[in-house]
N, C-alpha and C positions, 0 to 999 in steps of 0.2 A: 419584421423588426423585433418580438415581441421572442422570438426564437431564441436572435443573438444575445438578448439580454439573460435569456435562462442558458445559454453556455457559458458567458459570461460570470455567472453569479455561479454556478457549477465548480470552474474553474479557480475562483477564487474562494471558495471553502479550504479550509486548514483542516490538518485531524486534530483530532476532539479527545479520544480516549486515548487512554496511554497504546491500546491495541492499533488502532491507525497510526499512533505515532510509529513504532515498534513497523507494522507495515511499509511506511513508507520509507522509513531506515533501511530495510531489509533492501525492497526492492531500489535504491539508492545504490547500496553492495553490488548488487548483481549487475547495475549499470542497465536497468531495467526503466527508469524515470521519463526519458525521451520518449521513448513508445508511450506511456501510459500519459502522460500529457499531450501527444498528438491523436492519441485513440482512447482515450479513457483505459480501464481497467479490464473492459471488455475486449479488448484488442490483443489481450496475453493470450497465449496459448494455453492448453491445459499443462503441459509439464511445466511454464515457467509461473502459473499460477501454484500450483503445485510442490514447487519448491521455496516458494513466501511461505507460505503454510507451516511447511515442514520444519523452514527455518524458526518460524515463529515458534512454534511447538516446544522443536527444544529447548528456544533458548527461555519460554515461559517456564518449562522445568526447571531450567538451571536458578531461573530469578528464585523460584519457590523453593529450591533445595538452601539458597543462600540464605533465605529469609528465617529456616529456621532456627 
C-alpha cells in the first residue's frame, strides 16, 4: 500500500520551474504526454528525449535573444 501512495503523490506533482513548465509544453507539442504519464519520463526513448532538449534549447535562446 505504502507503494501506491508514493505513485500517487509522484503523479500528482505539477512543474515548478519555468524549465518543467517549458518541458512539459514541449512534450504536449509532440503528443508525447500519454506515454510519459503511463511510464514516466523514463519510458521515452532517447531520440524523443532528445528532441525535448533540443526544442527546449532553442526556444531558451530565442527567450534570451527577446530579452535583450
Amino acid at each position: 500500500m505504502k507503494k501506491e501512495v508514493k505513485k500517487q503523490n509522484k503523479k500528482d506533482k505539477k512543474p515548478k520551474t519555468p524549465e518543467d513548465i517549458l518541458k512539459y509544453e514541449i512534450a504536449t507539442e509532440l503528443g508525447l504526454m500519454d506515454k510519459i504519464k503511463e511510464g514516466g519520463w523514463k519510458s521515452l526513448t532517447a531520440k524523443e528525449s532528445g528532441r525535448i532538449g533540443g526544442i527546449m534549447t532553442t526556444r531558451k535562446k530565442k527567450m534570451k535573444q527577446n530579452n535583450k
